[in-house]
C-alpha positions in Angstrom: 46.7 42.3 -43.4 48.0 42.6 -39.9 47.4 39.2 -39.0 48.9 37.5 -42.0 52.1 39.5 -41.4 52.1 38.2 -38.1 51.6 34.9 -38.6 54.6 35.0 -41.4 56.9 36.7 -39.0 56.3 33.8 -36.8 56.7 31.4 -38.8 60.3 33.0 -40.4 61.3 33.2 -36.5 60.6 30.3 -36.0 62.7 28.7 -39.3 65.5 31.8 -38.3 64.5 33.2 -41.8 65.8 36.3 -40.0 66.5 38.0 -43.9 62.9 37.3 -44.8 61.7 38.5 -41.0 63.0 41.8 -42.2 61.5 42.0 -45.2 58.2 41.7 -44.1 59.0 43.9 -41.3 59.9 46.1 -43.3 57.2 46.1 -45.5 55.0 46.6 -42.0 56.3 49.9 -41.8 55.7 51.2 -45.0 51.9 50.0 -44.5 52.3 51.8 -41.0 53.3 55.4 -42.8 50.9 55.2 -45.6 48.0 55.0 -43.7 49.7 57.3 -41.8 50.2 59.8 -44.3 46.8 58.8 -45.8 45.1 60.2 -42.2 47.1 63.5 -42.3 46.0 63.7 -46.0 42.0 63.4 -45.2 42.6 65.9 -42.3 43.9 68.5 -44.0 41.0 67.9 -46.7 38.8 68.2 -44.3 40.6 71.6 -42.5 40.6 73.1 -46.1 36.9 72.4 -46.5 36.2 74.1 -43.1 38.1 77.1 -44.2 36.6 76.9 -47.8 33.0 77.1 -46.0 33.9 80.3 -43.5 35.5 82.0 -46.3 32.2 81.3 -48.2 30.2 82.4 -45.9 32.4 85.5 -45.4 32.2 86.2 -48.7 28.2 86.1 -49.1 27.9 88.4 -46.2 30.2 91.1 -47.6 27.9 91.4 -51.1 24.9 92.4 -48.8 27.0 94.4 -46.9 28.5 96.3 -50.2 25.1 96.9 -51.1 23.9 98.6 -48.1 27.0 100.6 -47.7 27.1 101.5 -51.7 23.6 103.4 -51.2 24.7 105.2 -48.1 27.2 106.2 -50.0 25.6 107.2 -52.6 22.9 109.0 -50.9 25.9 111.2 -48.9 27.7 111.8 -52.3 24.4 113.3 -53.8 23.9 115.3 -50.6 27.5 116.7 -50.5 27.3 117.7 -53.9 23.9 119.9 -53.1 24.8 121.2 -50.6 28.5 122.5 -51.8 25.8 124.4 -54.6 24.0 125.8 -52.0 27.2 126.9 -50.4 28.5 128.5 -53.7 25.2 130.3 -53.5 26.3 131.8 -50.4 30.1 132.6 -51.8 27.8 134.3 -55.0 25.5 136.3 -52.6 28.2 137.8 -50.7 30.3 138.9 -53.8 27.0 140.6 -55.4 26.4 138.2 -57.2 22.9 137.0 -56.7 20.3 140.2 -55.6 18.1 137.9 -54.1 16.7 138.1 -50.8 18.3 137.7 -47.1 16.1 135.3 -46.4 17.6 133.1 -49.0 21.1 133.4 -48.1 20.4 132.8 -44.6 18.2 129.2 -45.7 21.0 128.4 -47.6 24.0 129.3 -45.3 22.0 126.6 -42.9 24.2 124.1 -44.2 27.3 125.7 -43.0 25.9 123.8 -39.8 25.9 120.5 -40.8 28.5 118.7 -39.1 27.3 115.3 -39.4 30.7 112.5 -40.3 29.9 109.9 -42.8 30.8 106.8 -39.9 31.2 104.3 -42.7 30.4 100.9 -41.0 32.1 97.4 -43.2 31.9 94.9 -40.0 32.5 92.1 -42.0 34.7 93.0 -44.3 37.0 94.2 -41.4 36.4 91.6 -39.4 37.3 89.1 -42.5 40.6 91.5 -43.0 41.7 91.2 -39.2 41.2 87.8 -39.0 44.4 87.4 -41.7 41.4 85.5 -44.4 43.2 87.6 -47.2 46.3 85.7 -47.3 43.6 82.5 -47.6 42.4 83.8 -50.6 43.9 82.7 -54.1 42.2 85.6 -56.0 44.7 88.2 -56.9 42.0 90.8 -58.2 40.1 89.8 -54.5 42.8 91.2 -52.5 44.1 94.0 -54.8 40.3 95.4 -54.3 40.6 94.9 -50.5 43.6 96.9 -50.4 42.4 99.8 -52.0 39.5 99.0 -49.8 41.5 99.5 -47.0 43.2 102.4 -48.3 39.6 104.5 -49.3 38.8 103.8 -45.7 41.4 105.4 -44.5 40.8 108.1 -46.2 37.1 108.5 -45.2 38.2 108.8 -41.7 40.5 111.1 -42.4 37.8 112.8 -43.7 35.3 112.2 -41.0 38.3 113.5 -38.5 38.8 117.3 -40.8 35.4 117.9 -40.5 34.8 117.1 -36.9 37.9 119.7 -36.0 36.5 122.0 -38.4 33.0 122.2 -37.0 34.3 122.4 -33.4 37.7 124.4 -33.6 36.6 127.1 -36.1 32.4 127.1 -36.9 31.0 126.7 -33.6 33.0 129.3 -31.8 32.3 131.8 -35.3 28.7 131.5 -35.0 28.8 131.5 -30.8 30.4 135.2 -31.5 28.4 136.1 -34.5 25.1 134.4 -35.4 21.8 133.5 -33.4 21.9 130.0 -34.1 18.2 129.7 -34.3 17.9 131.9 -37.3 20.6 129.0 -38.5 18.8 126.0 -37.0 18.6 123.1 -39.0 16.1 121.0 -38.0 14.1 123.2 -35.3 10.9 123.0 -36.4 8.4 120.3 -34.9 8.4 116.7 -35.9 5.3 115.0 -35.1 6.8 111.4 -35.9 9.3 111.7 -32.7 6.7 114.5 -30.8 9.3 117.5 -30.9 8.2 120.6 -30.1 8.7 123.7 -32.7 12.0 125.1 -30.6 12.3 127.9 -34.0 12.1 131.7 -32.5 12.1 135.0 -33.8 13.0 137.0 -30.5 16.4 137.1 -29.6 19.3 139.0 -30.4 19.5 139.5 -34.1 22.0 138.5 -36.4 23.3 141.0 -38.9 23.3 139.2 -42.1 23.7 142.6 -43.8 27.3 143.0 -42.1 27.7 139.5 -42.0 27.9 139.5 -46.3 31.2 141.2 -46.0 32.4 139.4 -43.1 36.3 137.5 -44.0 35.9 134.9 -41.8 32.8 133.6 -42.4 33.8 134.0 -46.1 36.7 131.3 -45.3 34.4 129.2 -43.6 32.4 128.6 -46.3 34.9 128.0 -48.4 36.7 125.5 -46.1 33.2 123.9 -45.8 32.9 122.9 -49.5 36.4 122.1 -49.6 35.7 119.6 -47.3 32.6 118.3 -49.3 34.5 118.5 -52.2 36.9 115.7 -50.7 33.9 114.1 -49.5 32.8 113.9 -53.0 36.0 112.9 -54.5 36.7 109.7 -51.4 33.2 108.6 -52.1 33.6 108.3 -55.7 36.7 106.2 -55.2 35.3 104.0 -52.4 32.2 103.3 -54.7 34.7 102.2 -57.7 36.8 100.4 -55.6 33.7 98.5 -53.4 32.1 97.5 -57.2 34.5 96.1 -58.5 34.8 94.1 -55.4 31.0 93.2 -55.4 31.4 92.0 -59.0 34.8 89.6 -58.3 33.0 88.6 -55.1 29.9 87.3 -57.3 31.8 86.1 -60.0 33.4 83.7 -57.9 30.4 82.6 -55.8 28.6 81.7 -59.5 31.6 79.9 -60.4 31.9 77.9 -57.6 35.8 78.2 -57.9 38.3 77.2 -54.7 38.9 80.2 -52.9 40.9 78.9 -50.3 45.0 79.4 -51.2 47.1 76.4 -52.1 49.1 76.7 -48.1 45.8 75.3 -47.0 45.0 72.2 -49.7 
């Protein structure tokens, strides 16, 4: 095409068919910014099937990572919600409630001690949030769910943070000045799988449990214990909401096959 337009544009100079030279130079140029805008048109194709395929990929790696997390998460809810019994046991025992032995309060005032935070890991879907990929994705539902995803995080952290002031700031120093921590000890006995010795003793100064029963503060302990748990119940239940109704829009769209990628990017 090139060559026939040149061989025309000599031919007009030649003949000083200046009108027609301009015609066909014209025409030159429109061929010019077609292929021109043709070019940008593949590239940005191509730079929307790029971002298609690490959204993709982003987007498979956050159902496996829902999964895993969703269990966790699971498995914490059902423990928080035995031992806020087990701490209502205690509240019951020391009110007369229950008339059953010490020895029974004191196994189940052991998870008073537990101080262990959630620590929630979602790698991916952070990383997918910080690296702005929400405002690539055209799927309204998809980023109303990572909101509130954000949002229940938020709120397990908060969580996380309560309890770690609680357990160092008011029940460490209460059983420093109160209890023999080994008549409390969670996990003290031996554990063959990771060769600890049994560290549990008998000897020691002994804890009053008897005076202990009518003691204020540990009574408010406890109770700010399961209120704690009780959060920890209440966050978990929304994260798990929120995190399957993500799984589900997250598959439904990978089954589909639909364009994720927004229409700034096509």
């Amino acid at each position: 095409m090139r060559s026939f337009l040149r061989k025309i544009r000599q031919e007009v100079v030649q003949n000083q068919a200046y009108t027609r030279y301009f015609k066909y130079a014209f025409g030159e140029i429109i061929l010019v910014v077609i292929g021109i805008l043709i070019a940008l048109q593949i590239n940005n194709w191509n730079e929307t099937r790029k971002q298609q395929i690490i959204i993709d990929n982003y987007l498979n790696k956050m159902v496996l990572e829902i999964k895993s997390v969703n269990e966790l998460i699971e498995y914490n809810t059902t423990y928080s919600e035995t031992l806020n019994k087990d701490l209502m046991y205690c509240i019951n025992y020391m009110e007369n409630k229950r008339v059953d032995s010490t020895d029974v309060f004191v196994s189940k005032l052991k998870n008073l001690t537990d101080c262990d935070s959630q620590t929630l890991f979602f790698p991916v879907i952070n990383e997918f949030i910080s690296k702005g990929y929400m405002s690539d994705i055209n799927n309204s539902k998809i980023k109303e769910h990572l909101d509130s995803f954000i949002y229940e995080q938020d709120q397990a952290k908060v969580n996380d943070f309560d309890k770690n002031i609680f357990c160092s700031n008011q029940l460490q120093p209460f059983i420093q000045k109160n209890i023999n921590y080994s008549d409390l000890m969670m996990f003290g006995k031996a554990n063959k799988y990771f060769n600890l010795p049994d560290i549990t003793t008998t000897s020691g100064p002994k804890t009053d449990f008897n005076k202990l029963k009518s003691n204020l503060e540990l009574w408010n302990l406890i109770y700010r214990k399961i209120e704690i748990e009780r959060s920890t119940i209440v966050i978990n239940k929304g994260f798990l909401s929120i995190l399957k109704r993500l799984d589900k829009e997250i598959k439904k769209m990978i089954k589909e096959d639909k364009l994720i990628v927004s229409d700034s990017l096509k």
